[in-house]
C-alpha positions in Angstrom: 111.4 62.9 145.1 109.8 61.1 148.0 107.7 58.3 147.2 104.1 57.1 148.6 102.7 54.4 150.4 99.9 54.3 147.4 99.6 50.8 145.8 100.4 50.4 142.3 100.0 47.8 139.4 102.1 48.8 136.2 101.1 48.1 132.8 103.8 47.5 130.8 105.7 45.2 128.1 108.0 46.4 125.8 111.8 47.0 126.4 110.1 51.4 126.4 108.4 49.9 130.2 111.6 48.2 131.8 113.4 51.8 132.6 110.1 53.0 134.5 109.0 49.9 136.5 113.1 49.4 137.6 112.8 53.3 138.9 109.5 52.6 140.4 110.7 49.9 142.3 114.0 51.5 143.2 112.1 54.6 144.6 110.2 52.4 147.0 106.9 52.2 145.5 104.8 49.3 146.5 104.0 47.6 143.2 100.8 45.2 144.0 101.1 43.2 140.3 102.8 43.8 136.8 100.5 43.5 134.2 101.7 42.2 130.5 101.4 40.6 127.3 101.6 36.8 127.4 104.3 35.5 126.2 105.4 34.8 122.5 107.5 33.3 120.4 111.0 35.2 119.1 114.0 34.6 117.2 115.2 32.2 114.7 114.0 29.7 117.1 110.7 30.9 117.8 111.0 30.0 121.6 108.8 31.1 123.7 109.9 34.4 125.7 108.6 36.4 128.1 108.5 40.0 128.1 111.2 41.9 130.1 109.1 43.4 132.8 108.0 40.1 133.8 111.7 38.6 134.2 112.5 42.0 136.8 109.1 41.3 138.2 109.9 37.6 139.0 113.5 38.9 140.4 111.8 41.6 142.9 108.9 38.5 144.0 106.1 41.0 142.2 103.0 39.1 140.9 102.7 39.5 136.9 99.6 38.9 135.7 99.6 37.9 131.7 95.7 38.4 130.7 94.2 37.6 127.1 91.4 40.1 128.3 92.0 42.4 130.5 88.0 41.6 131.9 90.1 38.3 133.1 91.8 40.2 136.1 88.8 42.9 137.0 88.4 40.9 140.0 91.8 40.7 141.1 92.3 44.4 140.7 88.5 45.0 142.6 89.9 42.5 145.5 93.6 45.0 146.0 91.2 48.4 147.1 92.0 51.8 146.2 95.3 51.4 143.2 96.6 53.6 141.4 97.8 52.1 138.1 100.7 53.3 135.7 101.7 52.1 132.0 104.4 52.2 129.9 104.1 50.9 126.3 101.8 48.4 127.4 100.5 47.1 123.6 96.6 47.0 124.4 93.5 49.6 124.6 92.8 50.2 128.0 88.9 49.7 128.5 87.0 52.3 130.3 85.7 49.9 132.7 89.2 49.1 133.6 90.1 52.7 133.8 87.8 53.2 136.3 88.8 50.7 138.9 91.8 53.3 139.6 92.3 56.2 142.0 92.8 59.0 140.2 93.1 56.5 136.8 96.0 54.9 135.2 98.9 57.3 134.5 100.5 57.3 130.8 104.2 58.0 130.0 103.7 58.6 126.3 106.9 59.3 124.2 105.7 62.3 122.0 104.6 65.9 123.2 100.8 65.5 122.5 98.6 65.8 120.9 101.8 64.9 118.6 101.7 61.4 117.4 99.0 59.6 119.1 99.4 56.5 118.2 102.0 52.9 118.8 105.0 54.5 116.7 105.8 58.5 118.1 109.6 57.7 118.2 110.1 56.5 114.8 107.6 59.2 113.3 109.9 62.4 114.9 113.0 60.6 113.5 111.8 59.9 109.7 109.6 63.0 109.6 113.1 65.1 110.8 111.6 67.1 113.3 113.8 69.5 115.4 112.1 68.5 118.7 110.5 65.4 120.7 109.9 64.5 124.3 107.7 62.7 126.3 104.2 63.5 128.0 102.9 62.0 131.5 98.9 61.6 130.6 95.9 60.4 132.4 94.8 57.5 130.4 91.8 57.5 128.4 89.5 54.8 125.7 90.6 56.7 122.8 94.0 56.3 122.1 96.7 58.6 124.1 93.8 61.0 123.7 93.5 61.6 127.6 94.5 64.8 129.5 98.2 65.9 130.3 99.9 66.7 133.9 103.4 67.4 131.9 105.6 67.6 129.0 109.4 67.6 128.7 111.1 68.7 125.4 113.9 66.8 123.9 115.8 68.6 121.0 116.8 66.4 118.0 119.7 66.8 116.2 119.0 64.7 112.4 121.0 62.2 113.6 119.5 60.1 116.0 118.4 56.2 115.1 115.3 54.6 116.3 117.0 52.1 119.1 119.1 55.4 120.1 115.9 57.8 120.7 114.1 54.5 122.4 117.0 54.6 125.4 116.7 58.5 125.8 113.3 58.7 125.9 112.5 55.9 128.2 115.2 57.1 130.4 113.5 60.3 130.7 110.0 59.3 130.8 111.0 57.2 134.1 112.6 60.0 135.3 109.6 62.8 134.5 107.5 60.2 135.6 109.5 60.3 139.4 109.4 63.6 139.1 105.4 63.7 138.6 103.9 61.0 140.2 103.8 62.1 143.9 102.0 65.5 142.7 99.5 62.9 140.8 98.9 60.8 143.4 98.3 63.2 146.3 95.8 65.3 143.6 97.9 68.2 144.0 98.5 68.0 140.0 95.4 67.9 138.0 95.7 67.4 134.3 95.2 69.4 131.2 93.0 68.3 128.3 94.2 67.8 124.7 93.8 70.2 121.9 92.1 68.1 119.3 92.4 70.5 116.8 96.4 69.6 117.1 96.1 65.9 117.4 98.2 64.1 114.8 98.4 60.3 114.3 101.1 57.9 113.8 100.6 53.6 112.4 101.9 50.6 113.7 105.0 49.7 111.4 104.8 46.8 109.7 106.9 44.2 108.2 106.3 45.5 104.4 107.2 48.7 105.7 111.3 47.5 105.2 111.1 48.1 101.4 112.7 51.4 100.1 110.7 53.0 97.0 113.6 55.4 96.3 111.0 56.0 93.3 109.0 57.9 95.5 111.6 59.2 98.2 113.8 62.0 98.2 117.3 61.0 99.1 116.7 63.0 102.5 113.5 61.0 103.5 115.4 57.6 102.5 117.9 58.0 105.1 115.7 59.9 107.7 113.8 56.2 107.5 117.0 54.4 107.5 117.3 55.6 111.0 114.0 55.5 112.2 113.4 52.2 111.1 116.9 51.0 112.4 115.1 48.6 115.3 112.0 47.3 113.5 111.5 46.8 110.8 115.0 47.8 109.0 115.4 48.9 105.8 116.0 46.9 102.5 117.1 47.5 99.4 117.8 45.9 96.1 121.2 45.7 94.4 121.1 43.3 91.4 119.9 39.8 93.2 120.7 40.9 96.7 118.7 41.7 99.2 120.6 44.3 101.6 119.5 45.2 105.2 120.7 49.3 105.0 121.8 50.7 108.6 123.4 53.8 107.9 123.7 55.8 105.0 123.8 59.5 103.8 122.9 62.0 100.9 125.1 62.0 97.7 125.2 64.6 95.4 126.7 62.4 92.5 127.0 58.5 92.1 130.5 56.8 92.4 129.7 53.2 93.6 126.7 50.9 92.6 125.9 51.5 96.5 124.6 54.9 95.6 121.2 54.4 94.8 119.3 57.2 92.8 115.8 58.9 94.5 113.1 60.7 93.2 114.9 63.9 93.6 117.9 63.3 91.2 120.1 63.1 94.8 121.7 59.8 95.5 121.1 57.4 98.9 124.9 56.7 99.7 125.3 53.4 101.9 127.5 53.4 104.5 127.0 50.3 106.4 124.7 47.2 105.9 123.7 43.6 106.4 124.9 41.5 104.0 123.0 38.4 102.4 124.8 36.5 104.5 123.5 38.0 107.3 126.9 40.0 108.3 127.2 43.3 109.5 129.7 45.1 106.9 130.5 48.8 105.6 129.8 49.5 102.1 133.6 48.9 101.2 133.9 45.5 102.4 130.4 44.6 100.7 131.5 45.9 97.4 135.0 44.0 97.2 133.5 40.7 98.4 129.9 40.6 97.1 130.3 43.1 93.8 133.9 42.3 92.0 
C-alpha cells in the first residue's frame, strides 16, 4: 500500500473507529482533524469520558473536533481546501451539505456486505440471525442511511459460534485493513463505486436496553442462544430464575432438562446455561451458581 499526500479528517467514535484511524495514521496519512461525539458520561460512576479516538488523537497532536451539529464545523472544514473525509462508526447522519464539502465524499467502512443490514447494529444482526457469512463494505457515504454506492466487499465466513465483542475485533481489524487496501485507488479516482441494489436492501435497529429480556415464550432454544451471543457486549441477556435476575453469557441447546438452569423455549428444546452473571454481579459457571445461589 502506499499512502497519499491527500488531507483527511476521520469521523469516527466508537471502539469499531480506533483500528482504522491507528492504521491511518501509521500508514502516513495526514489526518487534518478527528471528528466525534462529545463526550458522556459512563460507568457506575457516570464520569465524564471521552471517546477513544479522541484520546489517540490527543497522543498523535491531531485536532478533534466534538460538534453538537455538524453545521458547527462547515467552516473549519471550508477553511482546510480540498479533504477527503473517512468514517468509521461515527453515531450521526451525515448531512448532504456536509457530504459535499469532500473530494470525492466521505468514505464508509460499513461492517455488513450491503445492501445487508443497513443500519447501527449489522454485527449483532449476522450473529443472532445465524448467517453463514458477513464482511465488511468500503462505501461512498450517502443522506440515507449506508445507502450510498460500494468500491468493495470482503467476505468473512461465520462459524455459529462467534459473540458480539469477538466479531467487533475481526471485523474492525479487517475493515482497517480493506480500507488500506482501497483508499489510494479512491483517492486518486482510479476506483469508482458501484450503486446499491435496493431491491436487496435489508435493515437492522439500534438495540436497546429492554432488548436484554429473554421471552423464551416466543424463542426457539436455537434463537435464544444465537442472541446470547450477539447481545454479549450490549445489551446482555437476562433471564429470570425464581427472584434472580441473571446476566446469561454463554449457553447452549438441550434436548432434556436436568438443572433449574435449563430453561424451556417455545420449541419444547431447553436453553442450557453455561456461564452467567450472578446477582451479585460475579462472573460464575452454571455449577458454581447452582451450589451457592440454588441449595
Amino acid at each position: 500500500m502506499t499512502s497519499t499526500s491527500k488531507t483527511i479528517i476521520f469521523f469516527g467514535t466508537e471502539e469499531f473507529s480506533l483500528t482504522a484511524l491507528d492504521g491511518l495514521i501509521e500508514a502516513g496519512y495526514t489526518i487534518a482533524a478527528v471528528v466525534t461525539k462529545p463526550d458522556s458520561k459512563k460507568g457506575r460512576g457516570q464520569h465524564l469520558t471521552p471517546p477513544s479516538v479522541k484520546v489517540l488523537a490527543n497522543r498523535h497532536n491531531i485536532p478533534v473536533w466534538q460538534p453538537q451539529k455538524l453545521i458547527d464545523i462547515r467552516e473549519d472544514i471550508i477553511k482546510l481546501g480540498e479533504v477527503a473525509g473517512v468514517l468509521v462508526s461515527y453515531g450521526k447522519i451525515i448531512p448532504q451539505s456536509i457530504i459535499n464539502l469532500f473530494t470525492p465524499g466521505i468514505v464508509n467502512v460499513h461492517p455488513s456486505l450491503l445492501p445487508k443490514y443497513r443500519g447501527p447494529s449489522p454485527i449483532e444482526s449476522a450473529i443472532k440471525n445465524g448467517d453463514a457469512t458477513t464482511g465488511v463494505s468500503i462505501m461512498q457515504l450517502a443522506a440515507k442511511m449506508d445507502a450510498g454506492p460500494v468500491y468493495t466487499v470482503k467476505q468473512y465466513p461465520l462459524t455459529g459460534t462467534e459473540t458480539q465483542p469477538e466479531l467487533y475485533h475481526t471485523l474492525a481489524n479487517m475493515g482497517a485493513d480493506l480500507l488500506l487496501e482501497t483508499l489510494p485507488s479512491i483517492l486518486d479516482n482510479s476506483l469508482h463505486p458501484t450503486e446499491q441494489d435496493e431491491n436487496q436492501a435489508t435493515y437492522c435497529q439500534l438495540l436497546q436496553k429492554d432488548d436484554a429480556q429473554l421471552d423464551l415464550g416466543r424463542l426457539s432454544a436455537k434463537k435464544a442462544e444465537q442472541i446470547i451471543r450477539a447481545h454479549l457486549g450490549f445489551p446482555k441477556s437476562k433471564l429470570m430464575l425464581g427472584d434472580y435476575t441473571l446476566i446469561v453469557t454463554k449457553a447452549h441447546v438441550s434436548a432434556t432438562q436436568k438443572t433449574p438452569l435449563d430453561f424451556k423455549c417455545q420449541d419444547g428444546a431447553y436453553l442450557s446455561v453455561d456461564e452467567l452473571i450472578a446477582p451479585s454481579g460475579k462472573h460464575m459457571n452454571a455449577e458454581a451458581f447452582l451450589r451457592g445461589y440454588a441449595a
